[in-house]
PyMOL Python script that loads the backbone (N, CA, C, O; Angstrom):
from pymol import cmd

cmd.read_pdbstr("""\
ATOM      1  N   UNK A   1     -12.304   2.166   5.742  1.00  0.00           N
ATOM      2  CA  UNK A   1     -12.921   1.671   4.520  1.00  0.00           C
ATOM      3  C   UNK A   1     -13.990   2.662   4.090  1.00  0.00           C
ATOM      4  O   UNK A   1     -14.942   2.903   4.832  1.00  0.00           O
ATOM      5  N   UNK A   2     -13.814   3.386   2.599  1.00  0.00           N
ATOM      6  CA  UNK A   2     -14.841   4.097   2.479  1.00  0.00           C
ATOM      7  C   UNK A   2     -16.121   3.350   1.600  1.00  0.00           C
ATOM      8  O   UNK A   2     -15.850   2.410   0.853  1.00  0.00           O
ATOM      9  N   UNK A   3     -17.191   3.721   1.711  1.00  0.00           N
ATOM     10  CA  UNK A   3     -18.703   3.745   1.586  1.00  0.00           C
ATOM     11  C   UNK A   3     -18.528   2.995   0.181  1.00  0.00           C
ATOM     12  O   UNK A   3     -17.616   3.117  -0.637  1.00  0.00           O
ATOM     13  N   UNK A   4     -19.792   2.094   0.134  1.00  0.00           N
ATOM     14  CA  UNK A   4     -19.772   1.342  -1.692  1.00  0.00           C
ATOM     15  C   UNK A   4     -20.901   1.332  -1.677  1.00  0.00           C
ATOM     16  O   UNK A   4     -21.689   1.274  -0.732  1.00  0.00           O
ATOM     17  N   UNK A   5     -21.082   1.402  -2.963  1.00  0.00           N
ATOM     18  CA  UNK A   5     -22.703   1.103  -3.681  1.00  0.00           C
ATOM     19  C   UNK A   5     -22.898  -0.390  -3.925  1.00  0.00           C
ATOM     20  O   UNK A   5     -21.799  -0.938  -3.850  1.00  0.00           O
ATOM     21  N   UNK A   6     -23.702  -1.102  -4.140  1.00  0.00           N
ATOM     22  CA  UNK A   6     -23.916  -2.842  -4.674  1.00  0.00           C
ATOM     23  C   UNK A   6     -23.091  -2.487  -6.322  1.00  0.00           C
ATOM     24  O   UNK A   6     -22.422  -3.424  -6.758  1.00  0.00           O
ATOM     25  N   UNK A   7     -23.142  -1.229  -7.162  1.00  0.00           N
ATOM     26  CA  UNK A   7     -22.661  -1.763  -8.060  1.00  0.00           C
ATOM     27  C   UNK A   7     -21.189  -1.879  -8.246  1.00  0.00           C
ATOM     28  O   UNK A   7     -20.508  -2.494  -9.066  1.00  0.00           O
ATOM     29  N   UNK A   8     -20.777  -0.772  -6.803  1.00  0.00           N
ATOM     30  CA  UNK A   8     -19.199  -0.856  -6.888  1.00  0.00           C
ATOM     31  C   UNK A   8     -18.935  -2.179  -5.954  1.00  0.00           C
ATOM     32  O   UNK A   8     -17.730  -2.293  -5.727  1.00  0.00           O
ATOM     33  N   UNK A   9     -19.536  -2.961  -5.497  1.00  0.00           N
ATOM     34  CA  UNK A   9     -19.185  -4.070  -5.023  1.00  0.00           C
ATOM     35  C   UNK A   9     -18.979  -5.066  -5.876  1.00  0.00           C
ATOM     36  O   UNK A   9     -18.061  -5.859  -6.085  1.00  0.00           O
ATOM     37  N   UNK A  10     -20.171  -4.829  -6.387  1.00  0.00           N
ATOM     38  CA  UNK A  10     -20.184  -5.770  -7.372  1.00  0.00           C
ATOM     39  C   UNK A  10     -19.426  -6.122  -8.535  1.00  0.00           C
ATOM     40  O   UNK A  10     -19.232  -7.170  -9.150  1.00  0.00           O
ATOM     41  N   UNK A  11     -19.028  -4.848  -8.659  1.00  0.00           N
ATOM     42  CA  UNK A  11     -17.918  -4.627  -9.841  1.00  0.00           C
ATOM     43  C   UNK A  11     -16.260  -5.458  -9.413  1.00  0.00           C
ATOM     44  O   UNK A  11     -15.454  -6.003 -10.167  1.00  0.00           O
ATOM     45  N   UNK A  12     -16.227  -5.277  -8.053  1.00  0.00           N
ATOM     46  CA  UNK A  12     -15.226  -5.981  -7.272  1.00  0.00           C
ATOM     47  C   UNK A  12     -14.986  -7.706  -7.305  1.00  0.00           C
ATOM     48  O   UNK A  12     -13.988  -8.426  -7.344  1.00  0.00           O
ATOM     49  N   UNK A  13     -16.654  -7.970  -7.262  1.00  0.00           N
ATOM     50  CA  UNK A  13     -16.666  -9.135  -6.889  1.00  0.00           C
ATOM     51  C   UNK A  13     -17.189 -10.376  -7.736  1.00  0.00           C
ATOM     52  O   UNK A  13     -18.338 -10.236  -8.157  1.00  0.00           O
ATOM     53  N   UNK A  14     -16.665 -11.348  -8.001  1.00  0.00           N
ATOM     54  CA  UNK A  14     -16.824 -12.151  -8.374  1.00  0.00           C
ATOM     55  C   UNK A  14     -18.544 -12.952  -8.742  1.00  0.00           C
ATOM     56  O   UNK A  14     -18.563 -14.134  -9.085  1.00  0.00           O
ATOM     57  N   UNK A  15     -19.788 -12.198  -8.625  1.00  0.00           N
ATOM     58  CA  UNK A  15     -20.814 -12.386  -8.011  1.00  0.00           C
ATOM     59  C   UNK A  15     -21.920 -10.962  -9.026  1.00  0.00           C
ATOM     60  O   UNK A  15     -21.409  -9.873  -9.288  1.00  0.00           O
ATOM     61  N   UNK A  16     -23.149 -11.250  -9.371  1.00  0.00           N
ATOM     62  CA  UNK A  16     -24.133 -10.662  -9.434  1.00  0.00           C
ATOM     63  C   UNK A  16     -24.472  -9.669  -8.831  1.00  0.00           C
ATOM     64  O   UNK A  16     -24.476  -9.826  -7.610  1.00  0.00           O
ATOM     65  N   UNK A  17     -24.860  -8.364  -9.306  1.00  0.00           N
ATOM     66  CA  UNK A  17     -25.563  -7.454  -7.979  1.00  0.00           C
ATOM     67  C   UNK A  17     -26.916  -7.874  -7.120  1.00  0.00           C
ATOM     68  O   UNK A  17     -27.251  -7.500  -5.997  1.00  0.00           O
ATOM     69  N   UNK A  18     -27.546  -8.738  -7.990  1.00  0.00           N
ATOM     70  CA  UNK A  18     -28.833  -8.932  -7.024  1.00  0.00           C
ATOM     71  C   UNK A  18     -28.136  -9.780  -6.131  1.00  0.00           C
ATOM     72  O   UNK A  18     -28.613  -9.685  -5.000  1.00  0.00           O
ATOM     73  N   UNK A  19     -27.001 -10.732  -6.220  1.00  0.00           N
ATOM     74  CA  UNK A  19     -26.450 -11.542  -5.085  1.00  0.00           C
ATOM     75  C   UNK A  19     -25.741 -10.518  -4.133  1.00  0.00           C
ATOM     76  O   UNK A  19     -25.978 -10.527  -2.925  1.00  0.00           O
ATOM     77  N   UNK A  20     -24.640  -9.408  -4.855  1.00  0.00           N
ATOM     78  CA  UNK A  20     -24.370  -8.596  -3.441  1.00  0.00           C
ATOM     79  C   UNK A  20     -25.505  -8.214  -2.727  1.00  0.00           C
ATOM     80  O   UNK A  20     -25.364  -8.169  -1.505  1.00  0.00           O
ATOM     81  N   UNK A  21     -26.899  -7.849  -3.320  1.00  0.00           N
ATOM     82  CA  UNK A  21     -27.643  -6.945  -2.511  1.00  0.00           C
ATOM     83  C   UNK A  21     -28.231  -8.022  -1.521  1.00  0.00           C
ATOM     84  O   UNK A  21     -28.426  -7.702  -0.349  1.00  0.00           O
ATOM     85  N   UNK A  22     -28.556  -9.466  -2.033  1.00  0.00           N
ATOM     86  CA  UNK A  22     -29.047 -10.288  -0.775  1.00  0.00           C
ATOM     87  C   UNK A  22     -27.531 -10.644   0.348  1.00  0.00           C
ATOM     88  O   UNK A  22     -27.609 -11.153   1.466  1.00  0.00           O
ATOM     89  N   UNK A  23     -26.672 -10.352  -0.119  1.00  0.00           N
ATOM     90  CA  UNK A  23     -25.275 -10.768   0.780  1.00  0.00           C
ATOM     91  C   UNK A  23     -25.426  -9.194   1.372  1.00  0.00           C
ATOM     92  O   UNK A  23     -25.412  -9.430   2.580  1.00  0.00           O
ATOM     93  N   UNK A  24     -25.503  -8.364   1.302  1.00  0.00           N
ATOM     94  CA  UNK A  24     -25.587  -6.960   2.253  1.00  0.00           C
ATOM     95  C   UNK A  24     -26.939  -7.092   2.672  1.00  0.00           C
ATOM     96  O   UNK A  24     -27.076  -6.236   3.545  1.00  0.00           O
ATOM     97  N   UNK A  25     -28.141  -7.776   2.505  1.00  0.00           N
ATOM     98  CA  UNK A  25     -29.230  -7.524   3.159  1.00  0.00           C
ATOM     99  C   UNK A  25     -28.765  -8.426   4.325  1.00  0.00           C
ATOM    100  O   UNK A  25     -28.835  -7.824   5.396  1.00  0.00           O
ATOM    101  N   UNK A  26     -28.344  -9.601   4.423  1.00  0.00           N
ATOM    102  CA  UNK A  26     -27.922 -10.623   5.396  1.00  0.00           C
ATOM    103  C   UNK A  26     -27.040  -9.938   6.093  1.00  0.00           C
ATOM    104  O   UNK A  26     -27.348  -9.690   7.259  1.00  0.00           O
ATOM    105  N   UNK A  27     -26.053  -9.575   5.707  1.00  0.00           N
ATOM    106  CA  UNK A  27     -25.184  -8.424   6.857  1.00  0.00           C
ATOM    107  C   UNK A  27     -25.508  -7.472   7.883  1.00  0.00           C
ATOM    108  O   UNK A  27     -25.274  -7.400   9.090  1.00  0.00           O
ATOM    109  N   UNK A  28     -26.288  -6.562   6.807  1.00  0.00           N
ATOM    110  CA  UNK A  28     -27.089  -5.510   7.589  1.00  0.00           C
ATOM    111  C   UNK A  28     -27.966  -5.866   8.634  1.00  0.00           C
ATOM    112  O   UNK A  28     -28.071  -5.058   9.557  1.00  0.00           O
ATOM    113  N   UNK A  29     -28.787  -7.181   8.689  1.00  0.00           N
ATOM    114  CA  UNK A  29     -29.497  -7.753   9.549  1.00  0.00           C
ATOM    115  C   UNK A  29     -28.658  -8.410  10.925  1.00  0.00           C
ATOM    116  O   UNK A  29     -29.068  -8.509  12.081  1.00  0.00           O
ATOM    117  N   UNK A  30     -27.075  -8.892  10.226  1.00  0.00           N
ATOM    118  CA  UNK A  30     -26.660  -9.052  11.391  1.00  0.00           C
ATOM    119  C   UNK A  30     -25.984  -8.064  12.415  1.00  0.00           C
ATOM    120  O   UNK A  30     -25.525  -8.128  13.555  1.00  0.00           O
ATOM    121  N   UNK A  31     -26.175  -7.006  11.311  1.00  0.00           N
ATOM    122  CA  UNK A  31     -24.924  -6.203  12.283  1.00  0.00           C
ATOM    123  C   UNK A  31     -23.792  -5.943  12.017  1.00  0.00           C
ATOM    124  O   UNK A  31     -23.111  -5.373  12.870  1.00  0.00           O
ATOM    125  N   UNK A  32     -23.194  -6.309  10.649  1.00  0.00           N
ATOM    126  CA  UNK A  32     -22.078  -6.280  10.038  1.00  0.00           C
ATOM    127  C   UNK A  32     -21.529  -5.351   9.228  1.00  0.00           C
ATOM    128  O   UNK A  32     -20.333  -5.069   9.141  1.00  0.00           O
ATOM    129  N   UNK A  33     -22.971  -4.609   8.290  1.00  0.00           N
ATOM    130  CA  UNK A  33     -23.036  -3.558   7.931  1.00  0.00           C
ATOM    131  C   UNK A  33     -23.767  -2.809   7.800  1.00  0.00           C
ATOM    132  O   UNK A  33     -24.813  -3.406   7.548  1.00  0.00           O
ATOM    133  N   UNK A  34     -23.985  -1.463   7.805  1.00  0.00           N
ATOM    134  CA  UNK A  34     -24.724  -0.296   7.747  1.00  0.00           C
ATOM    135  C   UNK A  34     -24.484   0.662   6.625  1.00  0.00           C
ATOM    136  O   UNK A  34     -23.484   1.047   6.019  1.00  0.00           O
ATOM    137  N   UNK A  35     -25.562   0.867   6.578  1.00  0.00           N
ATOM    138  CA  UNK A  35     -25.732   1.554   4.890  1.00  0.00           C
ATOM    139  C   UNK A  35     -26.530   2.997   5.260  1.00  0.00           C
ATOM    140  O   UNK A  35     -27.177   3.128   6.298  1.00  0.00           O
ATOM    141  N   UNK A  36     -26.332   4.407   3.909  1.00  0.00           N
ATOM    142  CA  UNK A  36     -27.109   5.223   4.316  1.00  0.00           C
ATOM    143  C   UNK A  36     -27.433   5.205   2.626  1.00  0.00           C
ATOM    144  O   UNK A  36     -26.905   4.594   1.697  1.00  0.00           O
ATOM    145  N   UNK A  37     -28.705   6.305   2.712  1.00  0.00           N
ATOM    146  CA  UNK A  37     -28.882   6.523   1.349  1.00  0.00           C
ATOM    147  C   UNK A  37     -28.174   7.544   0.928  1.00  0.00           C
ATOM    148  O   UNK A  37     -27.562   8.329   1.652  1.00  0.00           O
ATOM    149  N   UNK A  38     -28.261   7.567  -0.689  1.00  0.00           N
ATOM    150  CA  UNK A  38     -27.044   9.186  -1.129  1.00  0.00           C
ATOM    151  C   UNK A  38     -27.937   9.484  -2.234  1.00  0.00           C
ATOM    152  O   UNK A  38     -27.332   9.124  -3.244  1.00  0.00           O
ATOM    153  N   UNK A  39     -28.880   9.879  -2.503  1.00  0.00           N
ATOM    154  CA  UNK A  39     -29.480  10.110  -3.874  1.00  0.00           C
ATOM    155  C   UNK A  39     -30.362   8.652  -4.128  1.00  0.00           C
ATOM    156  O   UNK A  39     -30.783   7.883  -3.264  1.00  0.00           O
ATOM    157  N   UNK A  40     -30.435   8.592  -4.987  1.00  0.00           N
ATOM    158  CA  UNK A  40     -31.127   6.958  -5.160  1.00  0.00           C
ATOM    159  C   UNK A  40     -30.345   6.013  -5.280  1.00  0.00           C
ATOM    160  O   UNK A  40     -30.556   5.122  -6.103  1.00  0.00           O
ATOM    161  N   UNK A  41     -29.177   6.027  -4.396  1.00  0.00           N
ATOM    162  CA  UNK A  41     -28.708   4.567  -4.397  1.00  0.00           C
ATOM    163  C   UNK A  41     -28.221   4.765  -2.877  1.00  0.00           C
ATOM    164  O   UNK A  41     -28.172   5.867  -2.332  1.00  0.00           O
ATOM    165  N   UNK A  42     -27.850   3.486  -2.235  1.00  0.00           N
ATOM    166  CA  UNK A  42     -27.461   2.893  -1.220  1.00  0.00           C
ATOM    167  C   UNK A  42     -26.420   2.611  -0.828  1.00  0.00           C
ATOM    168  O   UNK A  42     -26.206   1.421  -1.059  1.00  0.00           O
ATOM    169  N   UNK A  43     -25.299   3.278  -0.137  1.00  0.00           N
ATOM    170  CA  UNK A  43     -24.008   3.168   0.255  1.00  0.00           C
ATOM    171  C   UNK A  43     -23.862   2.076   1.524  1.00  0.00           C
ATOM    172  O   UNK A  43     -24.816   2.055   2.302  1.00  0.00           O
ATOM    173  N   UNK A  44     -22.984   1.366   1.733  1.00  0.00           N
ATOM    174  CA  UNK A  44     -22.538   0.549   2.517  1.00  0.00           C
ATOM    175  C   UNK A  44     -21.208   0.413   3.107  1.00  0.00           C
ATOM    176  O   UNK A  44     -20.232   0.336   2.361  1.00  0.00           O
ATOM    177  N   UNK A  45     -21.098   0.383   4.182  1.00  0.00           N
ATOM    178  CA  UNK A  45     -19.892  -0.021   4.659  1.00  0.00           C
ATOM    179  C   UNK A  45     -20.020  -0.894   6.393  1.00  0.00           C
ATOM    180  O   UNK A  45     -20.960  -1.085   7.164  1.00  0.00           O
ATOM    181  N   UNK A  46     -18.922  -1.150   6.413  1.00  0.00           N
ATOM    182  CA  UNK A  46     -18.305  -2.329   7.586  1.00  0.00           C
ATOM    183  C   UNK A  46     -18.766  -1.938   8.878  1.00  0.00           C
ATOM    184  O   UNK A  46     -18.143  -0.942   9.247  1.00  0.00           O
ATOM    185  N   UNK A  47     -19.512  -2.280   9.617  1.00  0.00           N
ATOM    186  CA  UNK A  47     -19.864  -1.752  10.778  1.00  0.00           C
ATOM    187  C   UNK A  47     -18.592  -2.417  11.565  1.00  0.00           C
ATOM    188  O   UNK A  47     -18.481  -3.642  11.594  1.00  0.00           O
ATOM    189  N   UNK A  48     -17.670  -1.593  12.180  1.00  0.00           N
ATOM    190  CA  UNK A  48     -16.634  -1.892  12.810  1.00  0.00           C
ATOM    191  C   UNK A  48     -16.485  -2.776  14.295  1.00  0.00           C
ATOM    192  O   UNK A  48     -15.477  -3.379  14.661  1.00  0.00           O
ATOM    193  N   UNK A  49     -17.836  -2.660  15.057  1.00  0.00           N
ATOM    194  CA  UNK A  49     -18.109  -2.764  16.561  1.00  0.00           C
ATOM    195  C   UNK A  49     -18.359  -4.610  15.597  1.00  0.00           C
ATOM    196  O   UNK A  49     -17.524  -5.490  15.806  1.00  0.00           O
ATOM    197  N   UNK A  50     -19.165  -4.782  14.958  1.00  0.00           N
ATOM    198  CA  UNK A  50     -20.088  -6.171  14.469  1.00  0.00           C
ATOM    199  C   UNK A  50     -18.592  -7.263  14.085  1.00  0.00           C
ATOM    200  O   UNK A  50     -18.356  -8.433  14.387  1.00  0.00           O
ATOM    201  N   UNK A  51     -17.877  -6.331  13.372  1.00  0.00           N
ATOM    202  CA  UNK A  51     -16.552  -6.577  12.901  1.00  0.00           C
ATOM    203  C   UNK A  51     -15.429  -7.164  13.451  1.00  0.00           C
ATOM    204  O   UNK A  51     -14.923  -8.201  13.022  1.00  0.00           O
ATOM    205  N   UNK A  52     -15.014  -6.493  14.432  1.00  0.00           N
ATOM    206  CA  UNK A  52     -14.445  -6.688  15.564  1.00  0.00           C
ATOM    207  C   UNK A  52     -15.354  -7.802  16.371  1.00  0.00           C
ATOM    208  O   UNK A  52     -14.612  -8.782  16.420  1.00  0.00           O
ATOM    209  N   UNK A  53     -16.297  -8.060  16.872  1.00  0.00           N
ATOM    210  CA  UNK A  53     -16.961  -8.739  17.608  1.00  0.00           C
ATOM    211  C   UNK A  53     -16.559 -10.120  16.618  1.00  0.00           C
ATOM    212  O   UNK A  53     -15.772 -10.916  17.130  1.00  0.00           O
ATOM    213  N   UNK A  54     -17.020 -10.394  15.371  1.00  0.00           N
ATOM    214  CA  UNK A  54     -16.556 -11.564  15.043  1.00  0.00           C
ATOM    215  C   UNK A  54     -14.865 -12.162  14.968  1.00  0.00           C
ATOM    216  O   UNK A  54     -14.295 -13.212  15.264  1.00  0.00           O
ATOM    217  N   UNK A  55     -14.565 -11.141  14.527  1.00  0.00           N
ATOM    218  CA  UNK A  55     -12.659 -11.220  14.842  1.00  0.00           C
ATOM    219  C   UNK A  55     -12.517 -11.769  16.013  1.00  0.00           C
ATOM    220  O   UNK A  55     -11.944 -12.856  15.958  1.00  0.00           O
ATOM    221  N   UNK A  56     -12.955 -11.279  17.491  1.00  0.00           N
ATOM    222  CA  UNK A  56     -12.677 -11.603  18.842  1.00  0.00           C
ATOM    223  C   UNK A  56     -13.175 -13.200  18.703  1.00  0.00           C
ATOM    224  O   UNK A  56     -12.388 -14.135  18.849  1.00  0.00           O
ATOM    225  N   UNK A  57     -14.052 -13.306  18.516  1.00  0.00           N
ATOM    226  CA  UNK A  57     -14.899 -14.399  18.488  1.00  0.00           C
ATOM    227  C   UNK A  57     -14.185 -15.714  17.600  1.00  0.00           C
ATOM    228  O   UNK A  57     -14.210 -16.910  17.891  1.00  0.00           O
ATOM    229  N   UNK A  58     -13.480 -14.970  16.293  1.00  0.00           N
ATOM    230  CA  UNK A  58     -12.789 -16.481  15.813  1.00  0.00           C
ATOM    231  C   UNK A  58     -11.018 -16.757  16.296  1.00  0.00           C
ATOM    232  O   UNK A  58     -10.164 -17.623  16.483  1.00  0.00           O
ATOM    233  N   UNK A  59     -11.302 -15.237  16.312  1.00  0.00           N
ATOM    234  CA  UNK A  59      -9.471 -15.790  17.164  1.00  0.00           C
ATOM    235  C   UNK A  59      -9.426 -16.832  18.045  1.00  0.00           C
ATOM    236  O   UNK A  59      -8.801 -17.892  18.013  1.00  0.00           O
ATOM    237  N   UNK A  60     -10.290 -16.299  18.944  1.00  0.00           N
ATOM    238  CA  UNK A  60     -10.166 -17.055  20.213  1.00  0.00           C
ATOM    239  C   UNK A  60     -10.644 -18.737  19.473  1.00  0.00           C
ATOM    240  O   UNK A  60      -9.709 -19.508  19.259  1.00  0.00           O
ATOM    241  N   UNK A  61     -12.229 -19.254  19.089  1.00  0.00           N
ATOM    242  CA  UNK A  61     -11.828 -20.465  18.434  1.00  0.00           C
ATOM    243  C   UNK A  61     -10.820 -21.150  17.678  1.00  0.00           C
ATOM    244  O   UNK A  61     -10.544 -22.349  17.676  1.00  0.00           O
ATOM    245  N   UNK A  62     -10.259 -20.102  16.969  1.00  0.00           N
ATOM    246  CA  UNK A  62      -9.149 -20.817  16.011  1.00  0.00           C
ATOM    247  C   UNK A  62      -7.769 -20.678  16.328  1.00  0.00           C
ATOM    248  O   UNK A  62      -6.825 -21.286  15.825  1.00  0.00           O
ATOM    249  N   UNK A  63      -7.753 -19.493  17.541  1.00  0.00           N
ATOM    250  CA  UNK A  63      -6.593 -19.119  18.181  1.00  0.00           C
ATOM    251  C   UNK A  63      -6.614 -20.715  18.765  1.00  0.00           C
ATOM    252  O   UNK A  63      -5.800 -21.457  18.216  1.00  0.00           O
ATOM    253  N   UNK A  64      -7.467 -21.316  19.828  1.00  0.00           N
ATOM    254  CA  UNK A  64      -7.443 -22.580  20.797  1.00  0.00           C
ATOM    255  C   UNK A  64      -6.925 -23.738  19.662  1.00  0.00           C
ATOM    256  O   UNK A  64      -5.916 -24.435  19.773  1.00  0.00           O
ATOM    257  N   UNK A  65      -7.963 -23.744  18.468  1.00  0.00           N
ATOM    258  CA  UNK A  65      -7.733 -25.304  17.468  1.00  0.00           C
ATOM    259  C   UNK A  65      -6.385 -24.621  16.850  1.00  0.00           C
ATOM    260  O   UNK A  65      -5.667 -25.617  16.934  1.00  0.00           O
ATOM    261  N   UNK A  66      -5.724 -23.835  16.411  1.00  0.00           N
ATOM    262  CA  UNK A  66      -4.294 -23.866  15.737  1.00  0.00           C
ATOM    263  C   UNK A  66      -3.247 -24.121  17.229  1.00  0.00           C
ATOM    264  O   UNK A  66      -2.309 -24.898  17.048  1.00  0.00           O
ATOM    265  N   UNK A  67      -3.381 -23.514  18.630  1.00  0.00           N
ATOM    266  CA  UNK A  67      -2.629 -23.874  19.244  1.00  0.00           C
ATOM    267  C   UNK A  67      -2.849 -25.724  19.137  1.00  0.00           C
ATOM    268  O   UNK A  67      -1.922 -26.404  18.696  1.00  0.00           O
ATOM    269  N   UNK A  68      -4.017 -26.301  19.542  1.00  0.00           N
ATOM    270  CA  UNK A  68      -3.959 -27.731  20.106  1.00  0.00           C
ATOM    271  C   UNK A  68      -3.537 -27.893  18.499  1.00  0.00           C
ATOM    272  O   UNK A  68      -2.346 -27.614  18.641  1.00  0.00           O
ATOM    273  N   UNK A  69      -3.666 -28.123  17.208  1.00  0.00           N
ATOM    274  CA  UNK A  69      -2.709 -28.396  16.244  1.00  0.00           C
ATOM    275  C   UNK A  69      -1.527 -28.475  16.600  1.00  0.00           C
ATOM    276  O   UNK A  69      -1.045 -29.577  16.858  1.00  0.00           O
ATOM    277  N   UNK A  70      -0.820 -27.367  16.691  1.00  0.00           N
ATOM    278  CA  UNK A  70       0.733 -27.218  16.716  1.00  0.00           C
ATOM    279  C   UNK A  70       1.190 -28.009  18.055  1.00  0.00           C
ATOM    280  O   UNK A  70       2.369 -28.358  18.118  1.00  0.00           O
ATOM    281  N   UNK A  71       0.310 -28.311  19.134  1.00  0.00           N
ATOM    282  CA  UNK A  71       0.940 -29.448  20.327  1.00  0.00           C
ATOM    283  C   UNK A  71       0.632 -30.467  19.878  1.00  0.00           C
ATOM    284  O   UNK A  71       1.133 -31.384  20.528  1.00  0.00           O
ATOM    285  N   UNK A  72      -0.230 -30.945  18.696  1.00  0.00           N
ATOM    286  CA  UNK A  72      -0.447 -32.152  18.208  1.00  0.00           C
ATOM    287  C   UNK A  72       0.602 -32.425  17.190  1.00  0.00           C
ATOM    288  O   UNK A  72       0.938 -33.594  17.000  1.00  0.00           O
ATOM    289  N   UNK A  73       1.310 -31.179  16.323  1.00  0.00           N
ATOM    290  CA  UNK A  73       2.228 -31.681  15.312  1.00  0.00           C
ATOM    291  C   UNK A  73       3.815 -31.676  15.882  1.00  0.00           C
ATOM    292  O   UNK A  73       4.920 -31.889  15.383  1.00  0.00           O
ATOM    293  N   UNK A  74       3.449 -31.418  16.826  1.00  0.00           N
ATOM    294  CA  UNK A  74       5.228 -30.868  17.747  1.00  0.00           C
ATOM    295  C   UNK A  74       5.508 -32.010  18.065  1.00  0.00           C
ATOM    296  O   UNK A  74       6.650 -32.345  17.747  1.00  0.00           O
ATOM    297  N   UNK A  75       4.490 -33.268  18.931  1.00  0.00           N
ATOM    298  CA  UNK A  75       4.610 -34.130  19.585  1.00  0.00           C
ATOM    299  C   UNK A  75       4.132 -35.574  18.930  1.00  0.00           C
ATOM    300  O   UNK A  75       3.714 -36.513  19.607  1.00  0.00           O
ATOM    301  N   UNK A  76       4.278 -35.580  17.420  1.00  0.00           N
ATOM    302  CA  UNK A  76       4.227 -36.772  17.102  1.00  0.00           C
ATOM    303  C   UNK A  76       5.450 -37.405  16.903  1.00  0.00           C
ATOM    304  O   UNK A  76       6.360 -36.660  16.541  1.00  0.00           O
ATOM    305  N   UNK A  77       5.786 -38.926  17.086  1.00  0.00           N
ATOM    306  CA  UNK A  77       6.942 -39.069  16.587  1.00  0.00           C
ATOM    307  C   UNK A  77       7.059 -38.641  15.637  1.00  0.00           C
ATOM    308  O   UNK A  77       6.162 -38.199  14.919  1.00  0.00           O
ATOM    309  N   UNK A  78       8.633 -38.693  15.340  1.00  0.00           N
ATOM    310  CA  UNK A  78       9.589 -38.310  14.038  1.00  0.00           C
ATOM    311  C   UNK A  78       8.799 -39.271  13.071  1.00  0.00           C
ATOM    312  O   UNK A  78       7.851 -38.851  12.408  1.00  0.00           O
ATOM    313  N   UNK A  79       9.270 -40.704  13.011  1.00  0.00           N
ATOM    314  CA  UNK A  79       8.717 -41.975  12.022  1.00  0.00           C
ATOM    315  C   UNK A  79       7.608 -41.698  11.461  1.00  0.00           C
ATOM    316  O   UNK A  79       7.519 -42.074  10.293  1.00  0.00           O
ATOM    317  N   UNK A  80       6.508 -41.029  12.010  1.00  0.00           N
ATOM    318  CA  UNK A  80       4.782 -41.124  12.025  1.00  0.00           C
ATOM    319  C   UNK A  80       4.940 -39.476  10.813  1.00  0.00           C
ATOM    320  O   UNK A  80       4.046 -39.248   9.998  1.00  0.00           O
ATOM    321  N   UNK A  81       6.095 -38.605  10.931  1.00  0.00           N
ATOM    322  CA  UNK A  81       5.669 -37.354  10.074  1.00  0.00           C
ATOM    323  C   UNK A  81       6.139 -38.096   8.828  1.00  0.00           C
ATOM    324  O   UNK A  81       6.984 -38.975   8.658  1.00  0.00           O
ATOM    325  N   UNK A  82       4.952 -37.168   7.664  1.00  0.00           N
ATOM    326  CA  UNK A  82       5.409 -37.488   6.176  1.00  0.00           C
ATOM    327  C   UNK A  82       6.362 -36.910   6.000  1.00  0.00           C
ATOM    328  O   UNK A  82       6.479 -35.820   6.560  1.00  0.00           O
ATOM    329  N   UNK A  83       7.613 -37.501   5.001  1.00  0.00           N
ATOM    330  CA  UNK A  83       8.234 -36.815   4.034  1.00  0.00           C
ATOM    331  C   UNK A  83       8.140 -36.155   3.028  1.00  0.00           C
ATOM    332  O   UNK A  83       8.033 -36.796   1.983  1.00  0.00           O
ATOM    333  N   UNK A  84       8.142 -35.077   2.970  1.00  0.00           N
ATOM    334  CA  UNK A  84       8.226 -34.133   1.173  1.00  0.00           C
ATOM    335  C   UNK A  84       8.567 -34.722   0.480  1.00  0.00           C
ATOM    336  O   UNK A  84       9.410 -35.371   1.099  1.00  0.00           O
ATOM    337  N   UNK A  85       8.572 -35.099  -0.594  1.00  0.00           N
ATOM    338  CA  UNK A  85       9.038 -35.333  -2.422  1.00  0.00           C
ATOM    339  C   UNK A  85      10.212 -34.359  -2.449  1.00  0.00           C
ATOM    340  O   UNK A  85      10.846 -34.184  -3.490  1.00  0.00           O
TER     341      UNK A  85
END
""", "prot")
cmd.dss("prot")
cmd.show_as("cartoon", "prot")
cmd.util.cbc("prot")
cmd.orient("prot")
């Protein structure tokens, strides 16, 4: 992923630049992203290690709740599932 400014984010996103810049100040604090300067503006991108760390982190929660789902929808009776229209 290469480097963005708040206004090329912003331009992306659905959202205000003063809102990207408090949504990248909250990032940057966690660890999510890192920014350098380039002239007078502020480049940003994905800190990959922060990135990965949350990926690991929801797989595994949502990896566990979609498995116990799918042993919960495998094993209901037939009678008890809805029918489609």
């Amino acid at each position: 992923m290469s480097d963005k400014s708040v206004r090329q984010l912003a331009d992306e996103l659905p959202i205000s630049r003063p809102a990207v810049s408090r949504h990248l100040r909250l990032l940057k604090e966690a660890g999510l992203v890192t920014d350098r300067a380039e002239g007078t503006r502020r480049l940003y991108r994905l800190h990959n290690e922060g990135i990965d760390a949350v990926r690991q982190y929801l797989e595994h929660v949502w990896g566990e709740a979609a498995a116990r789902f799918r042993l919960l929808a495998e094993n209901r009776p037939e009678g008890s599932r809805r029918q489609r229209p």
